[in-house]
C-alpha positions as CSV (number, residue, x, y, z in Angstrom):
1,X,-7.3,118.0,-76.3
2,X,-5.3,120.7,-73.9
3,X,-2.5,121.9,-74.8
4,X,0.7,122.2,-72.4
5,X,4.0,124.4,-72.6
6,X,6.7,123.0,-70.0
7,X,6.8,125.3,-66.7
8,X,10.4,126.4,-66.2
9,X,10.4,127.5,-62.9
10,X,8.8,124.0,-61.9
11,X,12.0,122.2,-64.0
12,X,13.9,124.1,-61.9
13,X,11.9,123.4,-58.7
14,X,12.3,119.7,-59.2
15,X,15.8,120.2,-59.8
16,X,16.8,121.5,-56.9
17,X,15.1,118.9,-54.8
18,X,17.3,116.4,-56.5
19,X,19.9,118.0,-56.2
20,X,19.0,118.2,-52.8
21,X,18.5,114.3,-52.3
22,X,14.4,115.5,-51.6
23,X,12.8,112.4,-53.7
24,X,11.5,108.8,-53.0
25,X,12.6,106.4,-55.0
26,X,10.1,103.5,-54.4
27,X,6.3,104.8,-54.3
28,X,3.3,103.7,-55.6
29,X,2.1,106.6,-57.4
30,X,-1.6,106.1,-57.4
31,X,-1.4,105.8,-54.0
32,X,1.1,108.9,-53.0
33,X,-0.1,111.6,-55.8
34,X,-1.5,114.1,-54.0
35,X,-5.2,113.9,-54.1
36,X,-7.9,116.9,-54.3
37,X,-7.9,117.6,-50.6
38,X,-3.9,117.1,-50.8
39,X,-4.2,120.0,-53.2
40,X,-6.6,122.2,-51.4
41,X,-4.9,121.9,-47.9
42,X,-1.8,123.0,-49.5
43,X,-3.0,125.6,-51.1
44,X,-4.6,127.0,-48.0
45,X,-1.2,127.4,-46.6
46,X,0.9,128.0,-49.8
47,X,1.1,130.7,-53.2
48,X,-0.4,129.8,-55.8
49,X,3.5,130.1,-57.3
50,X,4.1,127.3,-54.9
51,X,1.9,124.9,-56.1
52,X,2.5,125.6,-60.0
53,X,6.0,124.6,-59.0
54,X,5.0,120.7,-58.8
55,X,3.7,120.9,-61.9
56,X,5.6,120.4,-65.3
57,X,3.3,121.5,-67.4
58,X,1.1,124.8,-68.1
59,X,-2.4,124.4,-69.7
60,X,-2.2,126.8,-72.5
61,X,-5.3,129.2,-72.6
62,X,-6.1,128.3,-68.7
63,X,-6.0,131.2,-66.4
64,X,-3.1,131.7,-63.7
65,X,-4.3,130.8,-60.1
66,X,-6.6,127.9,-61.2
67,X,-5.8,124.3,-61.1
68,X,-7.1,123.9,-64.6
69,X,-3.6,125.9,-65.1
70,X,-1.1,122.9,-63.1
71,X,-0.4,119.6,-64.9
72,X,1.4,116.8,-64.4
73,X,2.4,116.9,-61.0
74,X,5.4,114.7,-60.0
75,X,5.6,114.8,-56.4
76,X,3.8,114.4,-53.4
77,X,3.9,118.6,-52.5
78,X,6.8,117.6,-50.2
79,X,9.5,115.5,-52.3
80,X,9.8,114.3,-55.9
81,X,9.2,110.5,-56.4
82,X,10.9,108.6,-58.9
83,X,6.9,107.1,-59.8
84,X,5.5,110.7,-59.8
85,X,8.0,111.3,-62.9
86,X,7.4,107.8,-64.7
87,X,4.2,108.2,-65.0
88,X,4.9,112.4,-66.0
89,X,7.1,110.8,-69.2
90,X,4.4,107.7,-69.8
91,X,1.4,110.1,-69.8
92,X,3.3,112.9,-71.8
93,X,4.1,110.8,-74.2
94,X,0.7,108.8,-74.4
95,X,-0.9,112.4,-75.5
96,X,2.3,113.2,-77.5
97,X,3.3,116.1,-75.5
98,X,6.8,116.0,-76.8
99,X,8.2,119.1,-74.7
100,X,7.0,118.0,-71.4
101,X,7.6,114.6,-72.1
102,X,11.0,115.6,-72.6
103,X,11.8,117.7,-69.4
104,X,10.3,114.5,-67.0
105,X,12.6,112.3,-69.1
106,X,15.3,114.4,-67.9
107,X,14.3,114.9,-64.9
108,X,14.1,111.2,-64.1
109,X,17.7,110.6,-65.7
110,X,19.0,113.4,-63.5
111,X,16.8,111.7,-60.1
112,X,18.8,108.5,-61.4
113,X,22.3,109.9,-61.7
114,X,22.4,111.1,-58.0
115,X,20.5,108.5,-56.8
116,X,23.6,106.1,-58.1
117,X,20.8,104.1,-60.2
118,X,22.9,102.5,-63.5
């Protein structure tokens, strides 16, 4: 099984889109995760930087400027949704990633405290 480390500057990505009131709060993730050709197409016109920056977690032992490097995306390339870091903290924690399990946890709380959710 992969192992992840927790990508900072992608924390800090998402936090400033909160912070930023850049999230959707009701999506169906399977159906707004961005796909392959999501991926690609935004990579065509995007760093490599800017694409690890959707992702929460680093494959540990995958090279830089591969998607085998990105994991656990929680937004649609555009804006964080609410789903996209759900199912980061359900899927983390289903493969016992603590640490990045952790970071979408707080994440989420943090989504939830500006979006006025109780």
């Amino acid at each position: 099984m992969a192992t992840y480390e927790v990508n900072k500057d992608a924390v800090a990505h998402a936090r400033r889109l909160i912070d930023g009131r850049q999230y959707v709060l009701d999506s169906d993730w399977g159906d707004v995760q961005p796909d392959a050709e999501a991926q690609n197409a935004y990579l065509e016109k995007h760093s490599w930087d800017d694409y690890a920056a959707w992702h929460l977690g680093l494959t540990e032992g995958a090279n830089d400027g591969t998607k085998a490097r990105y994991a656990f995306v929680y937004g649609d390339l555009r804006r964080v949704h609410r789903s996209g870091l759900i199912a980061c903290v359900y899927r983390a924690a289903e493969w016992r990633h603590k640490q990045v399990e952790l970071a979408a946890h707080d994440l989420l709380q943090r989504l939830d405290k500006v979006a006025g959710i109780d």
